[in-house]
C-alpha positions as CSV (number, residue, x, y, z in Angstrom):
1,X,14.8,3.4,4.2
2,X,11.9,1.9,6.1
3,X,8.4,3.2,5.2
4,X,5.3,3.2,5.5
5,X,2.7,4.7,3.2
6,X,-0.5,4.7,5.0
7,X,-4.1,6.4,4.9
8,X,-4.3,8.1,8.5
9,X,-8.0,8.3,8.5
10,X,-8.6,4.6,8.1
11,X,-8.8,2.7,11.3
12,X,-8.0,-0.3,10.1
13,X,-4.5,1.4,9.0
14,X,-4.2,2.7,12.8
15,X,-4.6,-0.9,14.1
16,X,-2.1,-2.0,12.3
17,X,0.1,1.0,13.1
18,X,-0.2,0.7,16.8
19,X,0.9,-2.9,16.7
20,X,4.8,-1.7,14.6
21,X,7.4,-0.2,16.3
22,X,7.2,3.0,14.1
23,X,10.7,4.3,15.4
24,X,12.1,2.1,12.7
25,X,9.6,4.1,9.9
26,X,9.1,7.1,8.2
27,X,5.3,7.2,7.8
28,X,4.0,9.0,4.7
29,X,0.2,9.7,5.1
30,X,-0.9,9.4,1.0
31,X,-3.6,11.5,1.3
32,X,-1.7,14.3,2.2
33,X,1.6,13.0,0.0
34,X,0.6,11.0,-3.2
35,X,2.7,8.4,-4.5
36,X,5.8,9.8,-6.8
37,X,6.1,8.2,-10.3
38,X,9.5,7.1,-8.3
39,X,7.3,5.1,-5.7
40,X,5.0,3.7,-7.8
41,X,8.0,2.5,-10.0
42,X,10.0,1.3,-7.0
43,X,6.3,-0.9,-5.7
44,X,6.3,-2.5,-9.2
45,X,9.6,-3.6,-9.0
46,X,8.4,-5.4,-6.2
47,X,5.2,-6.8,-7.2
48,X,5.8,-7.0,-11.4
49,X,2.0,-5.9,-11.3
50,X,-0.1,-2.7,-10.6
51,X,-2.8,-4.4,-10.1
52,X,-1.3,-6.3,-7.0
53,X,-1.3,-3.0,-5.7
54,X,-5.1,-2.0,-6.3
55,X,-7.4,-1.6,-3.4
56,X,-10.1,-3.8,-5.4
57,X,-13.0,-2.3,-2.4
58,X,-12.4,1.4,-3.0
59,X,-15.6,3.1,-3.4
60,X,-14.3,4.9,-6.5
61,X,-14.8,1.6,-8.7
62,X,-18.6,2.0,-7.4
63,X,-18.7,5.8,-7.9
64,X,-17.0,6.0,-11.0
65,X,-18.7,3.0,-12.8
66,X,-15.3,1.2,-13.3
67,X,-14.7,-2.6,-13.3
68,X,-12.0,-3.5,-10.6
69,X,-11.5,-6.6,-12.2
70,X,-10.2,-6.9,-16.1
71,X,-8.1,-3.8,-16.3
72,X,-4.9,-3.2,-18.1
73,X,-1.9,-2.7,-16.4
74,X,-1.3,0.7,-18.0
75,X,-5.0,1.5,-16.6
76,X,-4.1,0.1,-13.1
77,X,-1.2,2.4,-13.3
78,X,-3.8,5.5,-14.0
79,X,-5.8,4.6,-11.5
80,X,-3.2,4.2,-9.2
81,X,-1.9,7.9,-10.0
82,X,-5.4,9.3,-9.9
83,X,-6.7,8.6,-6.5
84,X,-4.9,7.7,-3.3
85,X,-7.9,5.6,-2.3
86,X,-7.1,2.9,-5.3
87,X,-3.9,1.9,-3.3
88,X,-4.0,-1.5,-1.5
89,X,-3.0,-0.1,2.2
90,X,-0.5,0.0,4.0
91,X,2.0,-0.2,1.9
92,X,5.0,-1.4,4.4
93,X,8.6,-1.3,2.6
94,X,11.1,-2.3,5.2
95,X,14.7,-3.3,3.9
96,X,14.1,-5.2,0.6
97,X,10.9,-6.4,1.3
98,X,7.3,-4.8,0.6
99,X,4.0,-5.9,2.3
100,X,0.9,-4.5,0.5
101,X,-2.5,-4.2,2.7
102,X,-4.0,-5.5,5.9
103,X,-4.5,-8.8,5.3
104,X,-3.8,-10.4,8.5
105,X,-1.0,-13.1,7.1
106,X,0.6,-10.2,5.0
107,X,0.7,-8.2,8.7
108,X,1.9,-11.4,10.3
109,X,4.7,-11.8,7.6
110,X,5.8,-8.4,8.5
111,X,5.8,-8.7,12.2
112,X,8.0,-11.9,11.7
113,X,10.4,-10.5,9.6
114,X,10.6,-7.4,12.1
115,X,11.1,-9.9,15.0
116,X,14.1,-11.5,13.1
117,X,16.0,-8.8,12.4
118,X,16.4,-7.6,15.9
């Protein structure tokens, strides 16, 4: 199943949106749905790291007094379950590839790949 896991508040996330042809997507809004242990699990197969997945600008590191950088994995992994907002987004899993964030090659790797299979 194609998916993506978004933040629907963020406009940067909306940009993005309104540039995919969402037909082909369920879209799960994290804020409203946090990540399963299953998803999270299903990501790091993917990436072999939970910190790939960390949104190394959330506010929370400031708020919170935490590091971003230097953190276990297995604290990652916390963080990750604790707070939607310490999840690089979107989080774009279409066939048997994922694209984590908005960084504009990761969207432009996406946009090919959707361009080549149709």
């Amino acid at each position: 199943m194609n998916i993506i896991y978004h933040l629907s508040s963020c406009s940067t996330n909306k940009r993005i949106l309104a540039e995919l042809p969402l037909e082909q997507f369920k879209l799960i809004d994290i804020k409203d749905h946090p990540l399963s242990d299953e998803e999270l699990e299903g990501f790091y197969k993917h990436t072999s790291s939970y910190e790939a997945l960390i949104n190394k600008r959330a506010q929370l590191f400031k708020a919170e007094g935490i590091a971003p950088n230097g953190q276990s994995e297995d604290r990652y992994r916390e963080l990750l379950k604790s707070h939607y907002t310490y999840l690089k987004r979107p989080v774009i899993q279409y066939q048997d590839k994922l694209y984590i964030g908005n960084a504009k090659s990761t969207v432009e790797s996406l946009k090919s790949h959707l361009e080549s299979t149709h």
